[in-house]
N, C-alpha and C positions, 0 to 999 in steps of 0.2 A: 391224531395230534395236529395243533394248527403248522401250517404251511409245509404240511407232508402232503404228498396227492395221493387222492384215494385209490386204485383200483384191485380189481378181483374183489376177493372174499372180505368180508370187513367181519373182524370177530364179534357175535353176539351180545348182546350186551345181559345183564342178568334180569333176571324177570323178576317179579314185584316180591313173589315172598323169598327168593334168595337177596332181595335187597332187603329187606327188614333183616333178615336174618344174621347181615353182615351188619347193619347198623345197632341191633342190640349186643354185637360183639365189641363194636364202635365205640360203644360206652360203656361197655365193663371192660374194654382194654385201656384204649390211649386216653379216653377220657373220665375215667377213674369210677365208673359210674355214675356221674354226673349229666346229663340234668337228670334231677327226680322226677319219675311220673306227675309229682306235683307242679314243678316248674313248667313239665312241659303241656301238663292240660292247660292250664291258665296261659300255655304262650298258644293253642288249640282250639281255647275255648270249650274247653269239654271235660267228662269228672277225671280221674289219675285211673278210675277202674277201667275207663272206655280204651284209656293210653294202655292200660295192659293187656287190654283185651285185641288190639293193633298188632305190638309186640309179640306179645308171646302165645296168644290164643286165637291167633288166623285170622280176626275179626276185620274184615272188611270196610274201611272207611268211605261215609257215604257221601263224604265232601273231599274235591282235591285241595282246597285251601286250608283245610284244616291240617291232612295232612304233612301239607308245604310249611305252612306253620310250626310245625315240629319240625320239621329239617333245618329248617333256619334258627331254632332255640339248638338243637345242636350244633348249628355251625357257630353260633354267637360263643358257646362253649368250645369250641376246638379252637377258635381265635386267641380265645383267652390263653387257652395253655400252650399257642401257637402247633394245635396240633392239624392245622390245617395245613403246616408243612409236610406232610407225610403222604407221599402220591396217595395211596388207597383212601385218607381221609378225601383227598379235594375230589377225586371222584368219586365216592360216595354221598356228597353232599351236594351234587350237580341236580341242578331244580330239574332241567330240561330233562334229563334220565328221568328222576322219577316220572314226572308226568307221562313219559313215555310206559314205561315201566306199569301205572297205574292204569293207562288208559286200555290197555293190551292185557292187563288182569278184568277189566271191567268188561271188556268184550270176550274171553274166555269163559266167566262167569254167563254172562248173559245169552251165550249157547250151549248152555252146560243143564241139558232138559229132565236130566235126576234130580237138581235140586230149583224147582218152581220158583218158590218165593227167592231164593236170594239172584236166580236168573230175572227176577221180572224187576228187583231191586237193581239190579246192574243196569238194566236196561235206559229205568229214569237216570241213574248215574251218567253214563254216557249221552242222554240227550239233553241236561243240565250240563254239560262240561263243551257240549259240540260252540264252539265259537262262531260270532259273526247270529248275522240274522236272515230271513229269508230273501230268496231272491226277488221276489216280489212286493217286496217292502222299501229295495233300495229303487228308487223314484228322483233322486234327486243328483243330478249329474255333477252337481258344483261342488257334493261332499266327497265325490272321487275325486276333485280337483280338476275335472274336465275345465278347461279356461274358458271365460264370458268372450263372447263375441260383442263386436261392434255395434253401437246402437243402431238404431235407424227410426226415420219420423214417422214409419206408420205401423199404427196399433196395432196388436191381436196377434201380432208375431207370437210362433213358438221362442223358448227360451233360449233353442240352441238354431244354428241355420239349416237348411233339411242339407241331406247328408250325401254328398257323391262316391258311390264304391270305387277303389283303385285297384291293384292288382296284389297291396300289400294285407289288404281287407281278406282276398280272395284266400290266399294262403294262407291268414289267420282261423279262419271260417272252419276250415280244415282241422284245425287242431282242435279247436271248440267240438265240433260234429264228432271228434273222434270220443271225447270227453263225452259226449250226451250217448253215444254208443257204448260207453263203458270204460273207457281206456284214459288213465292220467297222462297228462299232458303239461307240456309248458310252454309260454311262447312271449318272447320279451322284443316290445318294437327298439328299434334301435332309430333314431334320430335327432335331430338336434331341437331348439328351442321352438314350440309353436307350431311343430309340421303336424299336427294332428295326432300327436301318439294315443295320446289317454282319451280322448273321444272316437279314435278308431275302437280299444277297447272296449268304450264303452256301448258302442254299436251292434261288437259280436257279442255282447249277455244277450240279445235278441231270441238268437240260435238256442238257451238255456231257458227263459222265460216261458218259448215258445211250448217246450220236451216237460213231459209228465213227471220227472226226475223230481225229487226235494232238497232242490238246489236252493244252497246258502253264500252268500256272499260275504267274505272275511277282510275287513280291511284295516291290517295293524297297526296303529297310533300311536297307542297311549300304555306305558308315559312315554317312552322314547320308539323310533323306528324298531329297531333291531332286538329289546328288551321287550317289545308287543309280542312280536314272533314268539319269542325262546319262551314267553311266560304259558302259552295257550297251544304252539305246535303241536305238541302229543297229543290235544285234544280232539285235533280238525278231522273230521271223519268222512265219510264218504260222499260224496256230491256237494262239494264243498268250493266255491272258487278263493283263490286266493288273488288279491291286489296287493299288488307292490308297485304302485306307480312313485317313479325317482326311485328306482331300486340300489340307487349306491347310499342312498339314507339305512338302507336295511343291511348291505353286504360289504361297503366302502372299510367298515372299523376294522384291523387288525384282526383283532382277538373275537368282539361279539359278531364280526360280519363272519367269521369262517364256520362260527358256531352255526347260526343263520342260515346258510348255506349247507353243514351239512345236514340241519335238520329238513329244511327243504328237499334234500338227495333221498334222505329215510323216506319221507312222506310219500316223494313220487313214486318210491320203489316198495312201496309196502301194499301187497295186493290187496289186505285184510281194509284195507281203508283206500279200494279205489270203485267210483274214478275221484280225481280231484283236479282239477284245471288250477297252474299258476299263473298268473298272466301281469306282466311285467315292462316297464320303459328304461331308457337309458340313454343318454347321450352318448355319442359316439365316444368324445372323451372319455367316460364313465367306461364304456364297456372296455375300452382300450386299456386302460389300467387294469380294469378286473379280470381280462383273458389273455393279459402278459405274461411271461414266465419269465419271476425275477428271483434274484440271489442276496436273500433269502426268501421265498417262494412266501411273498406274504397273503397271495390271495388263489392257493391249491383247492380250494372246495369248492369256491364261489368259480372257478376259471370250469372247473368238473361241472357244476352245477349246468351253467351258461352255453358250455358248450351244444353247438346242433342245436341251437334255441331260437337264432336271431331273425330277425322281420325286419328286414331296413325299409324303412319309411322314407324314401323320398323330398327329399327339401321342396321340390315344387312340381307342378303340376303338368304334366305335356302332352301332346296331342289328344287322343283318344280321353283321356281323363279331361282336357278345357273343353271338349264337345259335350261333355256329358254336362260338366257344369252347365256350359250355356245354357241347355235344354231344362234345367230346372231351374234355371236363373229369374225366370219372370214370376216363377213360385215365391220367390223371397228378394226382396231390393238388397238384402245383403251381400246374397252371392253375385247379385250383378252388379254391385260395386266393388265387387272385391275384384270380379273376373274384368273389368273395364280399368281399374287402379292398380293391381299388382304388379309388381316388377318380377320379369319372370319366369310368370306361374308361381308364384310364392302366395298361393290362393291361402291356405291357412295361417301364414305367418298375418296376413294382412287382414282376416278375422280377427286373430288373436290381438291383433295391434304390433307387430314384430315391428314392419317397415314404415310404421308411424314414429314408435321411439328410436329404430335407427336414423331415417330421415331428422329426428329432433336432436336426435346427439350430435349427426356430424353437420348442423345448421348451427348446435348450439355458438354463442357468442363465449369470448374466453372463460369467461369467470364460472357461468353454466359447467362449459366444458371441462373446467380444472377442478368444478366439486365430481362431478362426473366419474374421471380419472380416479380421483382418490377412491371413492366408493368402488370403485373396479377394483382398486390395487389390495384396496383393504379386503375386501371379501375372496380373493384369491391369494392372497397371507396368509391368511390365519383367521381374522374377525366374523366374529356372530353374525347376524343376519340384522342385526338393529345396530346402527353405527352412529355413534353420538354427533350432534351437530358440532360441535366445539371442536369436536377432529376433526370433519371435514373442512372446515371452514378457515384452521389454522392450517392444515396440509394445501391447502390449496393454492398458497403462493405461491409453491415451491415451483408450479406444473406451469404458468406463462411463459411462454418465450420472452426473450429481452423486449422485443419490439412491442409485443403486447403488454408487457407487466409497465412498459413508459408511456404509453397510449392510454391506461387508465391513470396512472402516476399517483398520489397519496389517496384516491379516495379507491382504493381496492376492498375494506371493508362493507363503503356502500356500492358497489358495484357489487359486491354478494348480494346483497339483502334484494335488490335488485333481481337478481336473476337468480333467486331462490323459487320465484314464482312461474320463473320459466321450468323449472326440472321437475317442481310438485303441480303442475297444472294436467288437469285431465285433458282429452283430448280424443274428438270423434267416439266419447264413450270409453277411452282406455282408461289406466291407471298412469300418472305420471311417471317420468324416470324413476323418481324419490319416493317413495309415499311415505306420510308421517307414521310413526309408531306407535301405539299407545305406551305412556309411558305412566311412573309414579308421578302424581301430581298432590302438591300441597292443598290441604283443604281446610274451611274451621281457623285457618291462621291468621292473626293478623299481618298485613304490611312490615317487609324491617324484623321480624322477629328472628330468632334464631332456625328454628325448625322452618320456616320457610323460604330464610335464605341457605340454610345446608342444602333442604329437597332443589333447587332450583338449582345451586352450582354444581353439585354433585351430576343430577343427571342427564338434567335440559331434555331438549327435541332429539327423537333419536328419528331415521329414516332408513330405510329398507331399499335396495336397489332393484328395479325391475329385472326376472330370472332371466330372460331373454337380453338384455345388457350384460347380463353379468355372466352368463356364455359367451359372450362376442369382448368379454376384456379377459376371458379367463385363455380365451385363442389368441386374438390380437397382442395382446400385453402380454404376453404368458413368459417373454424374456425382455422385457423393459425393467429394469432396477427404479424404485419411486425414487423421488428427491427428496435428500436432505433435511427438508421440511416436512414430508409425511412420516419419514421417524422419529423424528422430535414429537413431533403433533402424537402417533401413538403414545410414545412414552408420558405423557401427560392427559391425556385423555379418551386412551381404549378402555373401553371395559376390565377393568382385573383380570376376568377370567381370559380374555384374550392374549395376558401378554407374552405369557409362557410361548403358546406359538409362533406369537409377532416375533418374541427374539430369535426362536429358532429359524425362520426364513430370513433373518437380515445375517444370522453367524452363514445362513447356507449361502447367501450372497459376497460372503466378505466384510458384509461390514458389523466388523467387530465393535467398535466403538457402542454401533447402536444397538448391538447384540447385547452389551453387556448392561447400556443400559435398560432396557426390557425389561432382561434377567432380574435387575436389581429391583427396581419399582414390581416387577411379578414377584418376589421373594417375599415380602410378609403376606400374601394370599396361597404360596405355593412352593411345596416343598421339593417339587422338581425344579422348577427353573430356579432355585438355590442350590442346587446339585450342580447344572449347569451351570450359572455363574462360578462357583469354585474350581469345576471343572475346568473351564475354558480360560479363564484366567490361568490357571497355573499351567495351562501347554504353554502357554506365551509367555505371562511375566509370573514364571514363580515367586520372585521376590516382593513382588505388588502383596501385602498382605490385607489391603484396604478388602478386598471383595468379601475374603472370608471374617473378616470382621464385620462387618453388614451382615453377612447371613447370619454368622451366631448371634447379631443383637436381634436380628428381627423376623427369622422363619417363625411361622407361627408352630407353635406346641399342640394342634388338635390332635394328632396321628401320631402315638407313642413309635410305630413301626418305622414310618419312614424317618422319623427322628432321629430313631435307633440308627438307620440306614445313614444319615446325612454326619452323625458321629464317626463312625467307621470311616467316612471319606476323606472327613478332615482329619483325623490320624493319618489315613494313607497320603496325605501332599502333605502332613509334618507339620499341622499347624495346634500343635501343642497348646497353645494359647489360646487360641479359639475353642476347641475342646472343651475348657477348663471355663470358658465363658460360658459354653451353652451351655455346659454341664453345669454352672448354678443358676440358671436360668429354668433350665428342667428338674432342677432342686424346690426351686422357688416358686413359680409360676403360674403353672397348670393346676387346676381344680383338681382335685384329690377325692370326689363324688365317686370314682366306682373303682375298687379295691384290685381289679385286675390290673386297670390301667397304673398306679402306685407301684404294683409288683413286676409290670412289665419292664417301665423306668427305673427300677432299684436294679433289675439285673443289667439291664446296661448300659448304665452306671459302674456297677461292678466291673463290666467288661473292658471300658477303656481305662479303669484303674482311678475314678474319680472319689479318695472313701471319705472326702469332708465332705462330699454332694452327696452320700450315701446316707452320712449321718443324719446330714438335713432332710433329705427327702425322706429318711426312714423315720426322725421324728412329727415329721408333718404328716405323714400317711397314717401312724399310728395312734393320734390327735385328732386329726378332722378328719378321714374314711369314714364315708356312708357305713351305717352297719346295717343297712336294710337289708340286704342280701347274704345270709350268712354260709352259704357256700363259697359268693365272691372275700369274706372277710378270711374264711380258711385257707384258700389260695394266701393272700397277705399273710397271715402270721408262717405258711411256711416259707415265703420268697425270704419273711423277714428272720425268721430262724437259719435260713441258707445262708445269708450276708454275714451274719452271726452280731445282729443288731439285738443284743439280748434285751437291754433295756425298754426296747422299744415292743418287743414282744408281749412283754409286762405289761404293758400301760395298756394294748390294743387287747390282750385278755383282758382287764380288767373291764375296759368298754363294752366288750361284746358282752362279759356275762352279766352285766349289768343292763346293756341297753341294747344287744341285739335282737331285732326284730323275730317274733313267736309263730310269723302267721306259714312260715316253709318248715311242718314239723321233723321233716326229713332233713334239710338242712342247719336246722338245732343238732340232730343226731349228730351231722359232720363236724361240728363247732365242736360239740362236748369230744367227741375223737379227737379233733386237733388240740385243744385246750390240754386233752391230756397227754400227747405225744411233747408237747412242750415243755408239761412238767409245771403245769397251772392245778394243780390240784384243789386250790382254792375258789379256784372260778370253776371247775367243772364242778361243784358241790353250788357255784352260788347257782350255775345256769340251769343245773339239773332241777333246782327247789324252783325257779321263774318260770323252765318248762310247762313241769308239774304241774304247779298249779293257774298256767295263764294262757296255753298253748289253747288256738282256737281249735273245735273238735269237729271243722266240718269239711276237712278231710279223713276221712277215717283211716284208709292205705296209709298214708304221712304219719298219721298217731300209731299207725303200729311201728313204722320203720322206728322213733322218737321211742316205743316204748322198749322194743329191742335194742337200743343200744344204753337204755337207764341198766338194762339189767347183765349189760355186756361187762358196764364199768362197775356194776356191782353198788347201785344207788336204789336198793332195795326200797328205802322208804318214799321216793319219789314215783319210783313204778306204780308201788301201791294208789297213791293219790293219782296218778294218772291216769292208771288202768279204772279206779274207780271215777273217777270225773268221765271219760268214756263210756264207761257201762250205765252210768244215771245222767248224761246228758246230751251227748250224739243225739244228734240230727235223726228222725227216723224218716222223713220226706225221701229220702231213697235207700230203698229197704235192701237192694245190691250191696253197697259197701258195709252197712250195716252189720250182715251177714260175713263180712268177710271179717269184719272185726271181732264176732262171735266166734268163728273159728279159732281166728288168730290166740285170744286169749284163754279160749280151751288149751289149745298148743303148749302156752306160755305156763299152765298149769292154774292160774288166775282163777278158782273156781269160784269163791264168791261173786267176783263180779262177769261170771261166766252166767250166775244161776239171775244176778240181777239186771244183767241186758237180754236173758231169753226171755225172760218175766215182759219182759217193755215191747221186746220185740212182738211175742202174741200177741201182747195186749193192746200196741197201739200203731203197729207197722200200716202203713196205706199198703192201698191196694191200686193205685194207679198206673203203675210199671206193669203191663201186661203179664211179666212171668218174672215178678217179684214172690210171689206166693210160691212156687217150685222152691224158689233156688231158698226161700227163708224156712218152708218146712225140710227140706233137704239140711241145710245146717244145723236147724235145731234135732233132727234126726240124728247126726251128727255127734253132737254132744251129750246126747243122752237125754234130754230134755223131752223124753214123752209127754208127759202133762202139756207142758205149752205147741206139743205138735197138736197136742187136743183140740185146747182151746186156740190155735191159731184156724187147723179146720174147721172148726165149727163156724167163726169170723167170716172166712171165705166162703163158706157154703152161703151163709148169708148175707154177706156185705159185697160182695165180689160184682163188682160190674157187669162184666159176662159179654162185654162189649167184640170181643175179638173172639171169632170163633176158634182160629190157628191158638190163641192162649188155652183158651177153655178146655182144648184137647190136650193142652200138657197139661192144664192144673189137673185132670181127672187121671190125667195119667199118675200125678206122682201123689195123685190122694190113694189110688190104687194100691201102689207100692208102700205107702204107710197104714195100711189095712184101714182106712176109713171109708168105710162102706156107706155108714147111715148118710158121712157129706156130699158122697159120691152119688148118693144116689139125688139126694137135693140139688145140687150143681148138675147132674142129668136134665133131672126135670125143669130147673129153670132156664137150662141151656137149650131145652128143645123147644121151649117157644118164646124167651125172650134173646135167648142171641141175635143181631142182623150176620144174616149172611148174603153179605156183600164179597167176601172174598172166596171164590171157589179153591183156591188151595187150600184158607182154613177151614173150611168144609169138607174137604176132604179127611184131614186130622184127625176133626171130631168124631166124624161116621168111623175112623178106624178105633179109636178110645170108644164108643160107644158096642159096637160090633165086639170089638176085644173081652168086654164087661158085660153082655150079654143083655145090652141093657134095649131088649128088643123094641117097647114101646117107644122109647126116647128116637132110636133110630128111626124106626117107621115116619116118627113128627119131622124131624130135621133132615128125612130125604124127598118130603114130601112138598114142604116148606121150598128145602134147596132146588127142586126140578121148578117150583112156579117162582120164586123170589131172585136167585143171586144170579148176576149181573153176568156175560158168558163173555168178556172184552179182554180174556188173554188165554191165550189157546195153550199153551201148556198147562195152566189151573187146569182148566178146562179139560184137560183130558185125563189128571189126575181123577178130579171129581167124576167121570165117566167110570174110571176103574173104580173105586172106591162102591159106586153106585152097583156096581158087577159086583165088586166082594162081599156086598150086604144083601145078594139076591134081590134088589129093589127093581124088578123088571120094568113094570110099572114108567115108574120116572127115570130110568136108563132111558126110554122110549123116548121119551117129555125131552130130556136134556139135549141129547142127540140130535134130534129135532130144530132143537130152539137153538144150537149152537152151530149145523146149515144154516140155519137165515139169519144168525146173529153176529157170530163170533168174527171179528175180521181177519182178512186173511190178507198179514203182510207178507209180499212177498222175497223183500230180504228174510224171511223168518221161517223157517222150515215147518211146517204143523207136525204138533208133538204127536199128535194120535191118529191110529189107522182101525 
C-alpha cells in the first residue's frame, strides 16, 4: 500500500496463470462478461481464437503489449460499469503486476528443458522484452544529461574535460565492481547543482564496459519519468544498469513515485534477475524530502528504497583532489581555467558554468534581476519548466525596491527589453540565465489575421531558467512570499495547466484573495481547482455564492467522474442552485458519442434528484448516442430502463435495431438480450432479420456467440439464414476458427449446413497455418464427415508445404489416427527429402512420427539428412534430436551430431546444457 513502509515478508503476489485465471472470472463476474473475445482481439490485435487460447487454454503470449492490451480493454470496461471500484478489480488490472507476472512466466518457461520449443520461444520472448540497449552502444554522455563543459579556443579537445577521481568515485567503483561480480546494487550521488554527479556516473560504466558481462544500459524517459519505469520494470533482466539521473522526476509523485520505488525494491531483491546496478543522483533537497518520515508517510518505499545508498558528492574540491587536478591541467586548458577561476574549489560548478550564472545574477542590474526572481518564484510554485514572457515581464515590477523602481521611473518596460539580452546571453560557452523555449509559431499567415494574431497573444516567448539557478532560488527564496504583482501576472498569464498549483501555494501562503483567484481562471481547465475554489470559499465566506456560481457555469464537462464528484460537493455546502445549474448543463452540454458516458450522467443525475435534467439528458442520449458499440448501447438502454425513462427506451430500441453497428457479432447477441429484457419484441425481430443477413462472417467465434443467442430467443428462421450464410461464405484463409464453427453448428444440430461447410472446408481450406490440417481433419472427424476426411487427406498429402518439420510430425500423426495410410505414406516420402530441417526439435518429432509408423526408409533419409544439414545453435533441440537419433538406432549419425554439436553448439553459460 502507498505510504505504508515496507518490512519483513511482503506477501507474493500471484503468478501469470493464477492472474488470467482470476481475470477470466473478472469478466464472467463484475463485468458481466464483457468484453468479447472479439472486442478484445481487435483492442490485441489478434484473432478472438488466439484470446481464447490465452484465457482458457494456457497459450502463452508471445508479445507483452499485446497482452497489456487486453488488460487495458478490460480496464476501459470496468470504468464503464465503475467496476474499478472494487479492490480485487484495481489490482487485477495493475500493468506493472502483469508485466511482472509475465516476465517470471517467460523465464520459468525458458528453463523448463521437457518442453524445447516453447523453452527456446520463451527465451526470444524475454530478450525482445529486456529494456534499454547495450552498454556499448551508449557512446554519447549528453544523452545521459552529463552537462557540456566550458568551451575553450583550442581545437581537438575531447567533448568532455579529462576526468579527476575523488574519493566519492572510489566508493562508487565499489558498488559497480560488486555488480560486475554478480551482486545487484544501488548507489545514488547525492549533491547539489553542477558538483559532478551524472559525469561521476558516467565514469564508473567504465568498470562494466571493461567485464565480459552483457551489460545493457536502461535510461527511463519516455513518455513521462516515473510511467517509463512502471511501463518496462518487470522486463529489466539480468546485467542490466538502470539511470535514473534527477531521480526525484522518477520517485518525487505521491502515488507513481512509491509505485516506482517499490518496483525498484522487487528488482534489486529478485535473485532470478541479478545482478542489476541502479545508479541514481539527487539534490540534497530532493533526498531530504524523500528519506523524511512524514504524517502521512508520503514517501515509505522510496525512503526503504534510498536508504544505505547515498554517495555525497562534495560541492567542491580540496587538497589532495586540487593537486591532482593541477597535475592533469596542462592536458586540457579547461581544467586549468577552471582550477586558476574557481572560487573555492568549486572545480565542476565552474565547468558546468554554476559560478558564471551565479556571478551574472547577483551583478545582474534591477530589471535583469526582477525577471530573475520571478522565474525562481514561479518554478518553485508550481510552474512548468517554460514560463511565458508575459508573466515574467508583468511580475516583474512588483520585485524593485522603491529606490530602484524611481531610478528607472516610466521607462521600466524598455528597461526589460533591455536587459532581456542580458539574462538570455550565452556566456564563456554556457547557456544564459533564460534560454528561449521552442514554442508554437504562426506560419503560412498572413499579417493582422486572426490565427496569427490568436497564436502570438496566446502564447509568445516562453523561457526556461537555468537548473543550477533555479536550486539556488529554490534555497535562498524558499520563505520569501512574491509580490503582489507576480500573482496577478500568474493569474493572467500562467500556463492553464499551472494554475491549479499556483493557487494552491498562494492559499498555503495566506493569500486567499490570490488563491481564489487562480482557482477561478484554473476552473474551466480543471475540475480540481473548482473543488477547491468551492471548498475554500465556503470555510470563509459561506454566504459568498459567487464562487460556486462560476464553477457550475464553467468546470468543464470532459470527466463524467469528477463531475459526478464536484455535484456531490456542492450539495454538501448547500448550494442547491448551483446543482440544478450544472445539472442542466450536464443535461445539455456534453457530447453524447459513447453510451457509457450518457449512462454514467443519467445515474447521477438521479442521485442528486435532478428528474427534468434526467428527462433531457435521457432524451438526448437516446437521440444522438453512437450506436457503434452495441454492448456500450446495452449498458444505455439498461441505465435508462433503471431511471424508468420508458419512453426514451423506445426510441433508443428502435435506433439500435435499425442502425446499430453488425460488425461486434457478439455484441448484436447482447443488444438482441437487452432488447428483449425491455420488452422490445419488435425490434428484437427487426435486429434479429439485420443480423442474419448482414453480420460480417469474419469472425467466426462472434457468429457463433450471434448464432446462440438467435436460437436462445427462439428466431429460428434467422439462425437458419445465418448459420447458412456462415457455412457457404466464412472466410476459409484460417482454417483454425473455421473448424471451430464446424463444430459449433454440428453442436447446434445445424446439419445441412454442417454437411455444406465440411464440403468447403476439404475442398478449399489453405494449408498455410502449419497445423491447420490436424486440427481441420480432427473436426471433420468429429462430425462424421469421412468422405471429406478423405478428400481433405489426400489435399495434404499433396498440397501440403512440408515446410516445418515439427508440423509434419503432427500431420502424420493425426493422418495416422484417421487410418490414412496411402497419405501417410506420401507425406513420408515427401517429408524425407523435401522438409528443411532447420529446426532440431522439429526433427526430432518427425524421426518419432516416422519410427512410430515404421516407416524405416523415410527415417533412415531424414536422419541422415538431419546429422549433415540442421543447424545445432540451441542445445536443448539438440539434445532432444540426440535422443531421438538413439530411439531410431541411427548409430551412424548419433556419431555425426554429437560430434558436430562439441564444435558447434554454443554454450551459454547462464543456460544449463540440457544433455549429458
Amino acid at each position: 500500500m502507498l505510504g505504508i513502509e515496507m518490512r519483513g515478508s511482503v506477501p507474493p503476489e500471484p503468478d501469470y496463470t493464477t492472474l488470467v485465471s482470476r481475470l477470466v472470472e473478472f469478466r464472467a463476474g463484475p463485468l458481466k462478461g464483457k468484453p468479447s473475445d472479439r472486442t478484445l482481439a481487435e483492442a490485441a490485435g489478434c484473432s478472438p481464437t488466439t484470446i481464447g487460447n490465452w484465457l482458457h487454454e494456457g497459450q502463452f503470449p508471445r508479445e507483452i503489449n499485446q497482452l497489456l492490451k487486453l488488460v487495458r480493454a478490460m480496464g476501459k470496461q470496468a470504468e464503464r460499469i465503475s467496476a474499478t471500484r472494487i479492490p480485487a478489480g484495481v489490482a487485477l488490472l495493475d500493468e506493472a503486476m502483469w508485466r511482472r507476472a509475465y516476465t517470471a512466466e517467460a523465464r520459468r518457461r525458458a528453463g523448463d528443458t521437457r518442453h524445447g520449443v516453447e523453452a527456446a520461444q520463451a527465451r526470444v520472448v524475454l530478450e525482445q522484452m529486456r529494456p534499454g540497449r547495450l552498454l556499448a552502444e551508449a557512446v554519447d554522455p549528453f544523452q545521459l544529461e552529463v552537462h557540456r563543459a566550458i568551451s575553450s579556443p583550442v581545437a581537438g579537445l575531447p567533448v568532455l574535460p579529462a576526468y579527476v577521481e575523488r574519493e566519492h568515485d572510489r566508493m562508487l567503483v565499489k558498488v559497480v565492481e560488486r555488480a560486475a561480480d554478480g551482486e545487484s546494487g544501488m548507489a545514488v550521488l547525492v549533491g547539489g547543482s553542477s558538483t559532478g554527479k551524472t559525469r561521476t556516473l558516467w565514469e564508473a560504466l567504465n568498470c562494466l564496459r571493461e567485464c565480459a558481462g552483457p551489460w545493457r544500459l536502461w535510461h527511463p524517459i519516455d513518455p513521462g519519468h516515473p510511467d517509463a519505469v512502471l511501463a518496462q520494470i518487470a522486463e529489466v533482466a539480468a546485467y542490466t544498469v538502470v539511470w535514473l539521473n534527477e531521480a526525484q522526476e522518477y520517485l518525487a509523485s505521491d502515488e507513481l513515485g512509491e509505485k516506482v520505488a517499490a518496483g525498484l525494491r522487487t528488482l534489486l531483491h529478485d535473485q532470478s534477475r541479478s545482478p542489476v546496478l541502479v545508479l541514481a543522483t539527487l539534490w540534497p533537497g530532493h533526498w531530504n524530502t524523500l528519506t523524511t518520515r512524514t504524517s502521512p508517510d508520503r514517501h515509505g518505499q522510496a525512503r526503504e528504497l534510498l536508504d544505505g545508498h547515498e554517495i555525497k558528492v562534495p560541492d567542491y574540491f580540496t587538497g589532495t583532489d586540487l593537486a591532482a587536478l593541477k597535475g592533469t591541467a596542462h592536458d586540457d586548458p579547461r581544467l586549468g581555467e577552471a582550477a586558476s577561476r574557481a572560487r573555492d574549489g568549486q572545480i565542476t560548478q565552474y565547468l558546468a558554468g554554476g559560478p558564471v550564472l551565479l556571478d551574472r545574477y547577483h551583478n545582474a542590474p534591477p530589471a535583469a534581476r526582477a525577471l530573475i526572481h520571478a522565474a525562481m518564484d514561479a518554478r518553485r510554485l508550481g510552474a512548468g519548466p517554460h514560463i511565458p514572457w508575459t508573466w515574467l515581464a508583468q511580475a516583474s515590477s512588483g520585485y524593485p525596491t522603491d529606490t530602484e523602481w524611481e531610478a528607472v521611473g516610466n521607462d521600466w518596460n524598455n528597461q526589460l527589453m533591455q536587459d532581456l539580452d542580458y539574462v538570455t546571453r550565452r556566456w564563456n560557452g554556457i547557456p544564459g540565465i533564460l534560454t528561449p523555449a521552442h514554442t508554437t509559431t504562426a506560419r503560412n499567415q498572413r499579417p493582422g489575421t486572426a490565427a496569427a494574431r490568436g497564436r502570438l497573444v496566446q502564447h509568445g516567448p516562453l523561457y526556461r531558467l537555468a537548473d543550477y539557478l533555479e536550486q539556488h532560488g529554490r534555497r535562498e527564496r524558499a520563505d520569501i512570499v512574491p509580490p503582489i504583482d507576480f500573482w496577478t501576472a500568474a493569474a493572467r498569464h500562467a500556463n492553464p495547466a499551472d494554475l491549479t498549483a499556483l493557487g494552491d501555494a498562494a492559499w498555503d501562503r495566506g493569500l486567499y484573495r490570490d488563491a481564489a483567484q487562480l482557482h477561478k481562471n484554473a476552473t474551466p481547465h480543471s475540475t480540481r481547482a473548482a473543488a477547491a475554489l468551492v471548498r475554500h470559499f465556503h470555510l470563509f465566506q459561506p454566504d459568498d455564492h459567487r464562487p460556486v456560481q462560476w464553477t457550475a457555469a464553467h468546470v468543464p464537462l470532459d470527466d463524467p467522474y469528477e463531475v459526478a464528484e464536484l455535484l456531490d460537493q456542492l450539495r454538501e455546502v448547500g448550494a442547491e442552485e448551483q446543482v440544478a445549474v450544472l445539472a442542466r448543463r450536464i443535461a445539455a452540454e456534453p457530447p453524447l458519442n459513447d453510451p457509457y458516458v450518457a449512462g454514467v450522467l443519467l445515474n447521477r443525475l438521479v442521485g442528486v434528484g435532478a428528474e427534468e435534467q434526467v428527462t433531457v439528458l435521457a432524451e438526448r442520449a437516446a437521440a444522438e448516442t453512437s450506436l457503434d458499440d452495441p454492448e456500450a448501447v446495452v449498458e444505455l438502454l439498461d441505465q435508462l430502463r433503471k431511471v424508468g425513462a420508458g419512453k426514451q427506451v423506445a426510441v433508443l430500441a428502435r435506433r439500435a435495431a435499425a442502425e446499430a453497428a453488425l460488425d461486434i457479432p457478439d455484441g448484436v447477441a447482447a443488444l438482441l438480450d437487452q432488447l428483449r429484457k425491455v420488452g422490445a419484441e419488435e425490434q428484437v425481430t427487426v435486429l434479429a432479420g439485420r443480423a442474419a443477413a448482414e453480420t460480417p462472417l469474419d469472425d467466426q467465434e462472434a457468429v457463433t456467440v450471434l448464432l446462440g443467442w438467435l436460437l436462445r430467443i427462439g428466431a429460428e428462421e434467422q439462425f437458419a439464414v445465418l448459420a447458412g450464410r456462415a457455412a457457404a461464405e466464412t472466410p476459409l484463409d484460417n482454417p483454425e476458427p473455421a473448424g471451430v464453427l464446424l463444430g459449433w453448428l454440428w453442436e447446434a444440430g445445424a446439419e445441412e449446413q454442417v454437411a455444406v461447410l465440411a464440403r468447403r472446408v476439404a475442398a478449399e481450406a489453405t494449408f498455410d497455418a502449419p497445423y491447420a490440417v490436424d486440427m481441420l481433419l480432427d473436426q471433420l472427424l468429429g462430425v462424421g464427415a469421412e468422405e471429406q476426411v478423405a478428400v481433405l487427406a489426400r489435399r495434404a498429402a499433396a498440397e501440403h508445404p512440408l515446410n516445418d518439420p515439427y508440423a509434419v510430425g503432427v500431420l502424420l500423426n493425426r493422418l495416422a489416427g484417421v487410418e490414412a495410410d496411402e497419405q501417410f505414406a506420401v507425406v513420408a516420402g515427401r517429408a524425407a527429402t523435401e522438409t528443411p530441417l532447420h529446426n532440431p526439435k522439429g526433427v526430432a518429432e518427425l524421426l518419432v512420427q516416422l519410427r512410430e509408423a515404421e516407416a524405416d526408409e523415410q527415417l533412415a533419409i531424414v536422419a541422415r539428412r538431419a546429422a549433415a544439414e540442421t543447424p545445432l545453435d540451441d542445445p536443448y533441440a539438440v539434445a532432444e534430436l540426440l535422443v531421438q537419433l538413439r530411439e531410431a538406432e541411427a548409430d551412424e549419425q548419433l556419431a555425426i551430431v554429437a560430434r558436430r554439436a562439441a564444435a558447434e553448439t554454443p554454450l551459454d553459460t547462464r543456460t544449463p546444457w540440457a544433455f549429458s
